[in-house]
C-alpha positions in Angstrom: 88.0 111.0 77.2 90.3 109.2 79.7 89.9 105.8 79.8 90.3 104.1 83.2 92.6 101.2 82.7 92.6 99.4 86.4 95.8 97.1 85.5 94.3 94.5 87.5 96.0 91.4 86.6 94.6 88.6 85.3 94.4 84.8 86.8 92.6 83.5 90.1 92.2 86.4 92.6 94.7 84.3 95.1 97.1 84.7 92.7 97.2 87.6 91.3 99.6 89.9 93.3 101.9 86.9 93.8 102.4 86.9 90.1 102.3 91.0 89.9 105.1 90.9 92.0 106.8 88.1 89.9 106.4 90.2 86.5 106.7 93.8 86.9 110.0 95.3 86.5 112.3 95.8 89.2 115.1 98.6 89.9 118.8 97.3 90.8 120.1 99.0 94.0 122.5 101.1 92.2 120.2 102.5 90.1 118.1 103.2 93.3 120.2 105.5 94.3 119.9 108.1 91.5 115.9 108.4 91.8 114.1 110.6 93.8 111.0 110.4 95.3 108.1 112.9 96.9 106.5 111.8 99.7 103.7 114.2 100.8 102.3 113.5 104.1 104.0 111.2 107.2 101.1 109.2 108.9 100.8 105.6 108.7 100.5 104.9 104.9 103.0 108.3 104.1 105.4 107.5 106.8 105.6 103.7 106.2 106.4 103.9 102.3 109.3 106.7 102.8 110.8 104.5 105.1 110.6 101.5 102.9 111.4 103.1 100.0 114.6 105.0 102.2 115.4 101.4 103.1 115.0 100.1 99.3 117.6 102.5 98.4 115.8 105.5 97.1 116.4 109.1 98.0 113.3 110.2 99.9 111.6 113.5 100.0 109.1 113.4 102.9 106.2 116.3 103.5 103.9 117.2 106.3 102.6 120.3 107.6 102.9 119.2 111.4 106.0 119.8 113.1 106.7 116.4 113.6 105.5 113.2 111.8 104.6 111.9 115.0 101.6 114.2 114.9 99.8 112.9 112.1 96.1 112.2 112.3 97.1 108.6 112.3 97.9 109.3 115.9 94.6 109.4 116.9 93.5 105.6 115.8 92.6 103.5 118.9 91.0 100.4 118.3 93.3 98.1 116.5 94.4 96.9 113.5 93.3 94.1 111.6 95.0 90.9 110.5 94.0 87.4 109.0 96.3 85.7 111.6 93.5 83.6 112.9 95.5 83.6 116.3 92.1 82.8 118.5 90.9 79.7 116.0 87.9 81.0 115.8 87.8 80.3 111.8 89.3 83.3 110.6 91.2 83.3 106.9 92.6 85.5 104.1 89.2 84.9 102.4 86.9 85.3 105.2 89.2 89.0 105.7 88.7 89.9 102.1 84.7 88.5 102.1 84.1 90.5 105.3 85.7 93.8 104.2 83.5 93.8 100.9 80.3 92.9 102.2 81.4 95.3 104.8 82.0 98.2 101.7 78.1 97.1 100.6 80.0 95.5 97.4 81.2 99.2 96.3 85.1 98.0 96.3 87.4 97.0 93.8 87.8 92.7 94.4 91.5 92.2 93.0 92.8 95.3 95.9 90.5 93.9 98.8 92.2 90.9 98.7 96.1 91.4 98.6 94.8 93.8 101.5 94.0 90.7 103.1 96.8 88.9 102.0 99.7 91.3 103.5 97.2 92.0 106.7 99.6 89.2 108.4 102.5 90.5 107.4 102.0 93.9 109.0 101.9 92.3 112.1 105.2 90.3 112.0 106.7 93.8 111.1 105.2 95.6 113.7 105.9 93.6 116.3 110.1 93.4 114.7 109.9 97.5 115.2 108.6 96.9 118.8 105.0 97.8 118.9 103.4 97.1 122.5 100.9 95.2 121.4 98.5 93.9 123.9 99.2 90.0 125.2 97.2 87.1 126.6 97.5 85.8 130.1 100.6 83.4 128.1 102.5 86.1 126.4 100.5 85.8 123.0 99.3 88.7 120.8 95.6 89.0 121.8 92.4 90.3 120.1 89.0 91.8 120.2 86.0 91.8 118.0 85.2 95.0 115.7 81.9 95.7 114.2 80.4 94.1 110.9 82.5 90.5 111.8 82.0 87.5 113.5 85.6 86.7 114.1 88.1 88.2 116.6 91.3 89.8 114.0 92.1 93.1 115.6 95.5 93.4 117.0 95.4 96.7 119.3 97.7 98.2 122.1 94.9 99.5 124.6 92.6 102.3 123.1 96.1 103.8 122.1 97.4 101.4 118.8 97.2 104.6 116.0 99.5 106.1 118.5 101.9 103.0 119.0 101.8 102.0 115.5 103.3 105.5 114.5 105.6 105.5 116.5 107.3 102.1 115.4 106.8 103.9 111.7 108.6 107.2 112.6 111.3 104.8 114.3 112.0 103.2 110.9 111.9 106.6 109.2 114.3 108.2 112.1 116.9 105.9 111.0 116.6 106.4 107.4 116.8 110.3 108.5 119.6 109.7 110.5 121.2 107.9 107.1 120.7 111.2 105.1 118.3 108.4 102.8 115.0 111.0 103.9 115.2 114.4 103.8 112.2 115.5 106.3 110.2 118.9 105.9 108.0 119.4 108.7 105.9 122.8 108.9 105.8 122.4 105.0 102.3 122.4 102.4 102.4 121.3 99.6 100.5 123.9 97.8 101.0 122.7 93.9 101.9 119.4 91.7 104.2 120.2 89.2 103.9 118.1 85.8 106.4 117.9 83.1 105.3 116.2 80.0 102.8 114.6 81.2 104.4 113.0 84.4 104.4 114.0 87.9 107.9 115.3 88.5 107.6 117.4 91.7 105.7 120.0 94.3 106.2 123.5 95.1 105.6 123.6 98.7 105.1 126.7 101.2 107.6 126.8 104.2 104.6 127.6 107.1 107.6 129.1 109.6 109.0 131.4 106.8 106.3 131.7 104.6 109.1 130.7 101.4 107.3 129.0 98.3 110.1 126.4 97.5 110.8 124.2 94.4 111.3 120.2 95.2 111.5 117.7 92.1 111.3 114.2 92.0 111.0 111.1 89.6 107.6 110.4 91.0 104.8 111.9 93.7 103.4 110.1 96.0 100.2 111.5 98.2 99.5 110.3 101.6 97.3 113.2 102.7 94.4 111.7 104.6 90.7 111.7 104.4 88.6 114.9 103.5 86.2 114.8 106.7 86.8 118.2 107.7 84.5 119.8 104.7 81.6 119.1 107.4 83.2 121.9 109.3 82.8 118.9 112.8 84.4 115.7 112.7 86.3 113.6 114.4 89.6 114.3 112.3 92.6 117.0 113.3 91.6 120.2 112.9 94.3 120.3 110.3 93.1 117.3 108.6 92.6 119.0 104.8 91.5 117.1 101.0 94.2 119.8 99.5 97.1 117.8 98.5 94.7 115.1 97.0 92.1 118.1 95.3 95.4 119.9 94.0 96.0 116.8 91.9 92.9 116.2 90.7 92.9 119.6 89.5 95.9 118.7 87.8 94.3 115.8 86.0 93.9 112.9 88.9 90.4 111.7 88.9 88.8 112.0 92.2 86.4 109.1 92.9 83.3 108.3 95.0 83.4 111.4 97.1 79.9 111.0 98.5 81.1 107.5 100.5 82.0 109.4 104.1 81.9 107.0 107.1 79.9 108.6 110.0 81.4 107.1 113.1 78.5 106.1 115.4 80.2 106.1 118.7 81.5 109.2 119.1 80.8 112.3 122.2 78.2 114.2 121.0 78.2 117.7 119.9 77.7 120.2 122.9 77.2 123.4 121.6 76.9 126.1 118.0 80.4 127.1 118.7 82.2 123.7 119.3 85.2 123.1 116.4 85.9 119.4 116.8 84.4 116.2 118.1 85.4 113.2 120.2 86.1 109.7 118.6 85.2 106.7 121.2 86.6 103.9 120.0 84.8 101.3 118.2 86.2 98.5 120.2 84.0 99.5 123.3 81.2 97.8 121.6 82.7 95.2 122.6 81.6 95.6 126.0 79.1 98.2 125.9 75.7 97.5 125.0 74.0 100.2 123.3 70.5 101.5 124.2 67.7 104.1 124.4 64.8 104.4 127.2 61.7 102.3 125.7 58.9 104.9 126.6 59.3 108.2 125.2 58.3 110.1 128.6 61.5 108.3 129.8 63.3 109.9 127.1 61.9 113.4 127.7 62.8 113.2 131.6 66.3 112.7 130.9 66.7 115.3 128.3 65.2 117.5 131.4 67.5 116.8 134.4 64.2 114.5 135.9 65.5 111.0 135.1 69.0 109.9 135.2 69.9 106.5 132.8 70.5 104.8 135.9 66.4 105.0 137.0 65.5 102.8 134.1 64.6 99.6 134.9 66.1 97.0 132.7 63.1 96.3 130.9 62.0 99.5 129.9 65.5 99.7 127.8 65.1 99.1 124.3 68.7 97.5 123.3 68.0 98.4 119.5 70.9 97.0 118.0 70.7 93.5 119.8 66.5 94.0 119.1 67.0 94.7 115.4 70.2 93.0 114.1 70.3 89.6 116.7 73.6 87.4 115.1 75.7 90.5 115.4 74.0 93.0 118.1 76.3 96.1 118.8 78.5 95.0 116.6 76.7 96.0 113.4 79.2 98.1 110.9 79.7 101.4 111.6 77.0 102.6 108.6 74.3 100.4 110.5 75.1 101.3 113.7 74.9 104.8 112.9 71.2 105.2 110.6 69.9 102.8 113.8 71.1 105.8 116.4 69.8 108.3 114.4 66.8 106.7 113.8 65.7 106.5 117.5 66.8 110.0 118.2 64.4 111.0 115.3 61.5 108.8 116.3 61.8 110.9 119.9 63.9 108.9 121.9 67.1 110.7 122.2 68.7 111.2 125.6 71.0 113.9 124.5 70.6 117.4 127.6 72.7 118.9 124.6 71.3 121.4 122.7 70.4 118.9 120.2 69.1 116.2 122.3 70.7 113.8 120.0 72.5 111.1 122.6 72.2 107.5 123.1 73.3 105.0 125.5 76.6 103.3 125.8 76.7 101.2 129.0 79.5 99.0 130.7 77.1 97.6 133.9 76.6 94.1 132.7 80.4 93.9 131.3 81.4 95.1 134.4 80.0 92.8 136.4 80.8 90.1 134.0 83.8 90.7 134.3 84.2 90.9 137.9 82.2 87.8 138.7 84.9 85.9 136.0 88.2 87.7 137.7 86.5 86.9 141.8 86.0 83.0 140.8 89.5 83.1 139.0 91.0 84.1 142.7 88.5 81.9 144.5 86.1 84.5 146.2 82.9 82.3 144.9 80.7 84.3 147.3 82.4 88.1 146.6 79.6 90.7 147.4 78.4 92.7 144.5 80.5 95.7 145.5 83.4 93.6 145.6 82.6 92.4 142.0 81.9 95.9 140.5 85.1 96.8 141.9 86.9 93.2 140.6 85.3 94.3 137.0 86.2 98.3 136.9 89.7 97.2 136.6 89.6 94.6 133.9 87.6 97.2 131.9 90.2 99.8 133.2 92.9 97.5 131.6 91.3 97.6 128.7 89.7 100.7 127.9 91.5 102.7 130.7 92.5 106.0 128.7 88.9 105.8 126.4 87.2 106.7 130.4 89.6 108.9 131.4 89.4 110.9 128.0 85.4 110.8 127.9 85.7 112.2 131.7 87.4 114.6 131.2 85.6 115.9 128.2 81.9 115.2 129.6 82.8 115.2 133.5 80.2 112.3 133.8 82.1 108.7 135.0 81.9 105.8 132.6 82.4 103.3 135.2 79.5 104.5 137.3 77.0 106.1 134.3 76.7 105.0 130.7 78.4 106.8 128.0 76.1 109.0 125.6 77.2 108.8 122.4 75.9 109.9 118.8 77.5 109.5 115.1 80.0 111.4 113.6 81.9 112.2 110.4 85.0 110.3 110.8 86.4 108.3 107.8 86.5 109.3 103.8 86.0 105.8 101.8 86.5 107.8 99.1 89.2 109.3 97.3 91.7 110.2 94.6 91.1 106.8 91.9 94.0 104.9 91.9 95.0 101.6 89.3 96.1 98.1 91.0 99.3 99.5 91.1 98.5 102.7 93.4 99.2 105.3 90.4 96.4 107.5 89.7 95.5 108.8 86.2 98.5 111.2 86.1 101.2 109.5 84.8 104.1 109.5 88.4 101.5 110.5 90.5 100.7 108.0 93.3 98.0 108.4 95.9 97.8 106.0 99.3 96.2 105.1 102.4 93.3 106.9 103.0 93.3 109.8 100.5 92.8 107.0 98.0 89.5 105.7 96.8 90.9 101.5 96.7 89.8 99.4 99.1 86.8 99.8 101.2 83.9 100.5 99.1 80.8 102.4 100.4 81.8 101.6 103.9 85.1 100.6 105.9 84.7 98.2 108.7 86.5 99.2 111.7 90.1 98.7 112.7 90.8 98.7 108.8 91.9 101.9 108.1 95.5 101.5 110.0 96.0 98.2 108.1 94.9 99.8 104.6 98.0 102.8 105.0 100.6 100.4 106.7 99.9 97.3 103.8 100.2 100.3 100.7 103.1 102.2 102.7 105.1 98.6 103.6 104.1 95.8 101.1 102.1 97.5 97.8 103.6 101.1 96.6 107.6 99.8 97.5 107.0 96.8 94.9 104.6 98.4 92.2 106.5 102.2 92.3 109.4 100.3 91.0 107.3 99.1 87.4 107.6 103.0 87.1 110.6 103.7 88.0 112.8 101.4 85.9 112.0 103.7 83.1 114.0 106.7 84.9 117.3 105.0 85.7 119.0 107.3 83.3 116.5 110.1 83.4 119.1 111.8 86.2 118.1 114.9 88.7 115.1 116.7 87.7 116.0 120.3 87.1 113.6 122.9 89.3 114.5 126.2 86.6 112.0 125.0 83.7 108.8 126.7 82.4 106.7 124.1 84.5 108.0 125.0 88.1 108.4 128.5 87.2 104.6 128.6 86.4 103.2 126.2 89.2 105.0 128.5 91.8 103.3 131.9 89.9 99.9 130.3 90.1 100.5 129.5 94.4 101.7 133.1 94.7 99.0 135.0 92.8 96.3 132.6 94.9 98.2 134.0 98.1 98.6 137.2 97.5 94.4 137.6 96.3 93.9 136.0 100.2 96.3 138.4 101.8 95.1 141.4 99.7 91.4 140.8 99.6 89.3 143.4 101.2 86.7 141.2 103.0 85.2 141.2 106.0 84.3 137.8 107.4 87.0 135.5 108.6 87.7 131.6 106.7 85.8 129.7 109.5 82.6 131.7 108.6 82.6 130.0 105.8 84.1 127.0 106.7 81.1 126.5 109.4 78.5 127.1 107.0 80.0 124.8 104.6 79.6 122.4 107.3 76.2 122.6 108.3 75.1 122.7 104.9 77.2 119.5 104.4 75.9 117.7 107.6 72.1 118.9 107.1 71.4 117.8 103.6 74.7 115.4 102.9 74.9 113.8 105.7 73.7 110.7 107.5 70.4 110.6 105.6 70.1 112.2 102.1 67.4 112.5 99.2 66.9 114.1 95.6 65.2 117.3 97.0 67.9 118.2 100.0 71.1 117.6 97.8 70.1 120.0 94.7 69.6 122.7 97.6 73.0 121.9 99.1 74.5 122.0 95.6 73.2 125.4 95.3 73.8 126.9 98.5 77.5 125.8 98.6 77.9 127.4 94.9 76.3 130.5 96.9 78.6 130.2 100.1 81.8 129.7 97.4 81.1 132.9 95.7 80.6 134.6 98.9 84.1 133.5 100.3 86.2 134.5 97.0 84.4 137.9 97.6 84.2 138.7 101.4 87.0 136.2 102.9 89.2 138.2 105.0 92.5 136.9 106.0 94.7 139.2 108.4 98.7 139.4 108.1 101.1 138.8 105.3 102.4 135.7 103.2 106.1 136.2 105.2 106.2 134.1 107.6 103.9 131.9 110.2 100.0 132.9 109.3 97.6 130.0 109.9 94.8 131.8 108.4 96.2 132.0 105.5 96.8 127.9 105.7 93.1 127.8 106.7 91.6 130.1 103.7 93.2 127.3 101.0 92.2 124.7 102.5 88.7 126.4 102.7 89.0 127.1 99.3 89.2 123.7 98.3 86.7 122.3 100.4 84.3 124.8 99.0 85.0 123.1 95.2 84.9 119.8 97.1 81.2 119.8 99.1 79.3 120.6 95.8 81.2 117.4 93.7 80.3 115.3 97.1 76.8 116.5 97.1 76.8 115.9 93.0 78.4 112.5 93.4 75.3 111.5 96.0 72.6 113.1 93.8 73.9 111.0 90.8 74.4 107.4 92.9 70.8 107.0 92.9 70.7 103.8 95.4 71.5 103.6 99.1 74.9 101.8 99.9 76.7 101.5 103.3 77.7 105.0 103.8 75.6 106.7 101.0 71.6 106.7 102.4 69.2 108.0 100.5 66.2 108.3 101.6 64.0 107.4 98.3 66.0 103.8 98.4 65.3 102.0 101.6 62.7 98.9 102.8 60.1 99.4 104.7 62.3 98.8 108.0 64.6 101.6 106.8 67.5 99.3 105.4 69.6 99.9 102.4 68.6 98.9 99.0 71.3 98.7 96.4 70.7 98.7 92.8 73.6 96.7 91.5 72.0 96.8 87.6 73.1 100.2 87.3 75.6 101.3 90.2 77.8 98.5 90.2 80.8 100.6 89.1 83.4 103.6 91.4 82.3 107.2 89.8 85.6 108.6 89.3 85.2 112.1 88.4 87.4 114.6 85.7 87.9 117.9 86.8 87.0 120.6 84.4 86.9 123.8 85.8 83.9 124.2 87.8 82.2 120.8 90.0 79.0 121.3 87.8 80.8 120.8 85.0 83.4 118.0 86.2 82.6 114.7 83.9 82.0 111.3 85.3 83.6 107.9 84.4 83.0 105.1 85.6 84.9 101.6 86.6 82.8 98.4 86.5 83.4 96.6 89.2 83.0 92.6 88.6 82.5 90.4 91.2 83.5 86.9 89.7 84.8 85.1 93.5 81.8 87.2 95.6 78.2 86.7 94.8 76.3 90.0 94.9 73.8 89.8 97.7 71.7 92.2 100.1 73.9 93.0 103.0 71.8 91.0 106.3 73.5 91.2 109.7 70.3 90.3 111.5 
C-alpha cells in the first residue's frame, strides 16, 4: 500500500514555508535551461506557473484545448480575489485569512497549505497590479474591497463583476512574452489524452491535435496539471461546457490518488434552470450579496401566486417577506458561506415557498431596493440635494449599483429579460466549484513521482467548502509563489538527465492505448449520441448526489451510474472519423471518464458518514437542519487508489491535525 507522506514541514505553522523555501534544493540558471517542463492547462494556476517557470529559465511546454489561453474557465470568475492586505483596517491578518478559510472548509483542509495560502495572498496582489490589472479604486486612488460570504472582514480585491477576466489577461501578458522569447512553446486546440511514465516518474503526455486529429508525442522532466474542477459530471453547472476531470482522472489512473471527490461546492446564487433541455447555467456573482438581501414570500399562498403569474415580488409588503438568511444566521445575514447559503435556499423551496414560474418552481429572491436607495440617499447628500425626491434617489442609487455590478444586470437581462434594477433577481444553487481533487503533498507533487497537480484540479486547500473569491487566489499563489520554488526540490536531480527521448516502449504504448480507445468510439455501432448519457449521468448526480444526500439515495446512484456506464461503452454513437476536427469524439472521452468518476463521488459520500460544508447528508444534521461533523472518525482527506473499476478503488487516508485551530462546530448565527 502507498503510504501518503504529506512532506509538511516541521516548526511553528508561520514558519514553515519560510524555512521550506530556505532548505529545499535549488536549480542554477544554466542548468534551467536544459529541463523541460509540461504544463497542461492555461488558466489562472496553469497559465501563471508556465510563465514563472518561462521566466525562471525553464523550457515550457504549455497545453489547452481552447484556442486561446485567454479562454480558460478562469475567465469566467467575477467577484474578486482575496488578499490579507488589511487595506480597510477593519482587523484583517494572515491569521484571520488562514482561520477563516478553514472554518470556512468545515475543518476538512490540510492546516500547513491554508496558511502559506494566506501568506502569499498579499503578494499576488503587488504582482497583479505590476502586470496592470484594473483593479477597482477608492474615491483617493486606493485598491478598494468588498465583503464575500462566510467573513466578517472586507479582503477581496475585484475589477467590477469582471476580475477572472482581468486577472487572465495580466497572466497571458506574462506568458505572451515568454512566447514571444521562444521560453513557452504554446499548443492551443491540443488534449491531452495520456500521462506517459518512465520508471516510475512522470516524463511526458501524448496529446491529440483537435484541428488535425494527430496523436503526438511531448516529453518532459516533469508534468504539471492545471485542468480545472470536475463540475461538469452533473451534466448542468455553472463551468464551460468544456470544463472536463480528464487530464486529472488520466493520472489517477496512472497511479495519482484522487481525493475527496464528494466535496462539490453548489453555488447558491446562480439563474435558475429554465427548462429539460437547457446545457449550462448562469453564475451571479457572489459579491451581490453584498447588496442584495435574500428572501422568500412569508405565506405560502404568496408563494403559489407568483409561481402562477397572480403576484409579482413587487406586491409583497415588506413584512410578509421572510429574509431567511438575516432571520436564521443574524452576525453574518446573506453573507453566510456558499454551503449555508445554499441548504437555506433549498430548504425554503422544499418547505413550499419557492418563487421559481420555471418548471421547477425552485427560485428565490435577490433584491437591490433597499441598496438602491441606500445608496442614492448617501450619493444626493454627498452633492447636497438633502430633500432629493425618491425618484431622484432611485435614480442617484441605480448608478452606484450600476458602477458596481453593471455587467452582472446586463448579463442577468439578457438571459431572464426581467430588469434587476426595477425587480429582484431570482436565483437558486448550482454546481459550481470542485473542493476536491487529485491529492497532492506540501510541495504540490502528487503520488506519481514528476507529476504535479494545481489550482483547482487539486484537492489542497479548501476543505469541504471554499469561501468565495478564493479560488482565483488558490491557482495564481500555486502558479506564481508555490510550484516555481518547490518543482525545483525535483528538479535538481535532472540537471544531467538531458532531453527525454519520445521513441521508447513507454510512449510507444501510451499512444497505442489513446488510439485503440479512439478508434472503439469512432467504430462502435451505437445508437444514442454522448450527451444522452452525459444528461443522465447528470440527473442521477444532482438527484441523489447533490445538495442533500443520504445512505439509501447514494447506493442507488452508485448502481444506476454502473448501469448508465455499461450502457454508453455499448450503445454510444459518435459520428465522423478520428482525422481531423470532431468534437463528439472530444465529448465521448470526457464522458467516458465522468462515467468512472460519478460512481467514486457517489462512493466517496456514502463512506464520509458525517455532514461537512459541502457534503450534506441527510442522517447527520440538528434538529434545525445544520451540519454535524464527526471529527472522531472523519478527521482525515479520503484519497482514493485506482484499481480498475470505482467499486474496487482502495481508500487511504491523511490525518489531518489541527495543532494552531481548535476543532469546533461551525456557528455563523
Amino acid at each position: 500500500m502507498t503510504k501518503l507522506d504529506s512532506k509538511i514541514p516541521e516548526g511553528p505553522i508561520k514558519d514553515k514555508w519560510t524555512n521550506h523555501k530556505n532548505n529545499i534544493k535549488l536549480v542554477n540558471p544554466a542548468n534551467k535551461r536544459s529541463i523541460d517542463v509540461i504544463i497542461v492547462g492555461t488558466g489562472l494556476a496553469g497559465g501563471s506557473a508556465a510563465a514563472t517557470l518561462a521566466e525562471l529559465g525553464y523550457n515550457v511546454k504549455a497545453f489547452c484545448y481552447q484556442d486561446s489561453p485567454r479562454r480558460a474557465h478562469s475567465i469566467a470568475a467575477q467577484g474578486g480575489i482575496n488578499a490579507a492586505k488589511n487595506y480597510q483596517g477593519d482587523g484583517d491578518s494572515t491569521y484571520r485569512l488562514f482561520y477563516d478559510t478553514v472554518k470556512g472548509g468545515d475543518y476538512r483542509s490540510r492546516e500547513a497549505n491554508v496558511h502559506r495560502l494566506a501568506e502569499v495572498s498579499t503578494n499576488i496582489i503587488d504582482q497583479c497590479v505590476a502586470q496592470g490589472v484594473p483593479f477597482a479604486r477608492d474615491y483617493g486612488g486606493l485598491l478598494d474591497n468588498r465583503s464575500f460570504g462566510g467573513v466578517q472582514v472586507s479582503r477581496t480585491f475585484y475589477a467590477k463583476g469582471q476580475t477572472g477576466q482581468q486577472l487572465l489577461l495580466g497572466c497571458y501578458s506574462a506568458m505572451s512574452r515568454q512566447i514571444g522569447k521562444g521560453k513557452i512553446e504554446m499548443f492551443n486546440r491540443h488534449e491531452m489524452m495520456e500521462l506517459v511514465i518512465v520508471d516510475g516518474k512522470a516524463r511526458g503526455i501524448i496529446a491529440r491535435n483537435l484541428i488535425t486529429g494527430e496523436l503526438e508525442r511531448h516529453s518532459a522532466h516533469a508534468v504539471v496539471i492545471a485542468s480545472g474542477g470536475y463540475g461538469n459530471v452533473f451534466f448542468l453547472s455553472t463551468n464551460a461546457m468544456g470544463s472536463n476531470v480528464s487530464a486529472g482522472w488520466k493520472i489517477h489512473k496512472k497511479g495519482a490518488f484522487f481525493a475527496n471527490p464528494c466535496f462539490t461546492q453548489i453555488h447558491p446564487t446562480c439563474i435558475p434552470q429554465h427548462g429539460d433541455q437547457q446545457s449550462k447555467l448562469t453564475l451571479m456573482s457572489e459579491s451581490l450579496r453584498n447588496d442584495g438581501r435574500i428572501w422568500v414570500p412569508a405565506k405560502k399562498e404568496d408563494s403559489e401566486a407568483i409561481r402562477t403569474g397572480k403576484k409579482k415580488p413587487t406586491d409583497i409588503a415588506e413584512e410578509d417577506r421572510d429574509y431567511y438568511l438575516e432571520r436564521r444566521y443574524p452576525s453574518f445575514g446573506n453573507l453566510v458561506p456558499r454551503d449555508v447559503a445554499s441548504r437555506a435556499a433549498k430548504e425554503r423551496c422544499d418547505a413550499g415557498f419557492g418563487v421559481g414560474t420555471n418548471e421547477t418552481g425552485e427560485a428565490v429572491y435577490l433584491d437591490f431596493d433597499a441598496a438602491i436607495m441606500r445608496y442614492g440617499r448617501e450619493d444626493a447628500n454627498i452633492h447636497g440635494h438633502h430633500d432629493a425626491s425618491d425618484d431622484e434617489i432611485r435614480r442617484r442609487g441605480e448608478k452606484v449599483i450600476e458602477s458596481k455590478y453593471g455587467n452582472l444586470f446586463q448579463m442577468y437581462e439578457k438571459i431572464t429579460a426581467d430588469n434587476p434594477y426595477k425587480t429582484p433577481m431570482k436565483i437558486y444553487p448550482a454546481v459550481h466549484y470542485t473542493m476536491g481533487g487529485v491529492w497532492v503533498d506540501y510541495n504540490l507533487m502528487t503520488t506519481i513521482s514528476g507529476c504535479y497537480c494545481i489550482g483547482e484540479a487539486n484537492f489542497s486547500d479548501h476543505g469541504a467548502n471554499r469561501l468565495g473569491a478564493s479560488a482565483l487566489m488558490q491557482g495564481l499563489a500555486d502558479g506564481y509563489f508555490v510550484l516555481p520554488y518547490t518543482i525545483g526540490d525535483y528538479l535538481a536531480n535532472d540537471i544531467r538527465t538531458g532531453a527525454i527521448p519520445t521513441d521508447t516502449p513507454e510512449f510507444e504504448e501510451a499512444e497505442k492505448s489513446v488510439k485503440e480507445k479512439m478508434d472503439f468510439f469512432i467504430n462502435n455501432k451505437g445508437n444514442k449520441s454522448v450527451d444522452h448519457f452525459h444528461r443522465r449521468l447528470g440527473h442521477v448526480m444532482w438527484n441523489k448526489v447533490g445538495m442533500a444526500r443520504n445512505e439509501q439515495g447514494l447506493k442507488e446512484a452508485i448502481k444506476e451510474i454502473q448501469e448508465i456506464r455499461a450502457e454508453f461503452w455499448k450503445d454510444v454513437k459518435v459520428p465522423g472519423s478520428a482525422e481531423g476536427i470532431n468534437q463528439e469524439l472530444e465529448k465521448a472521452g470526457r464522458v467516458a471518464d465522468f462515467l468512472e468518476l460519478g460512481e467514486l463521488f457517489a462512493r466517496d459520500a456514502l463512506e464520509r458518514k458525517e455532514s461537512c460544508g459541502g457534503h450534506f447528508r441527510e442522517e447527520y444534521q440538528t434538529e434545525e437542519g445544520e451540519a454535524v461533523r464527526d471529527d472522531k472518525n472523519f478527521t482525515h482527506a479520503s484519497a482514493w487508489e485506482y484499481k480498475g473499476e470505482p467499486s474496487e478503488a482502495i481508500m487511504h487516508k491523511e490525518e489531518l491535525k489541527y495543532e494552531n485551530i481548535e476543532l469546533k462546530t461551525r456557528s455563523y448565527k
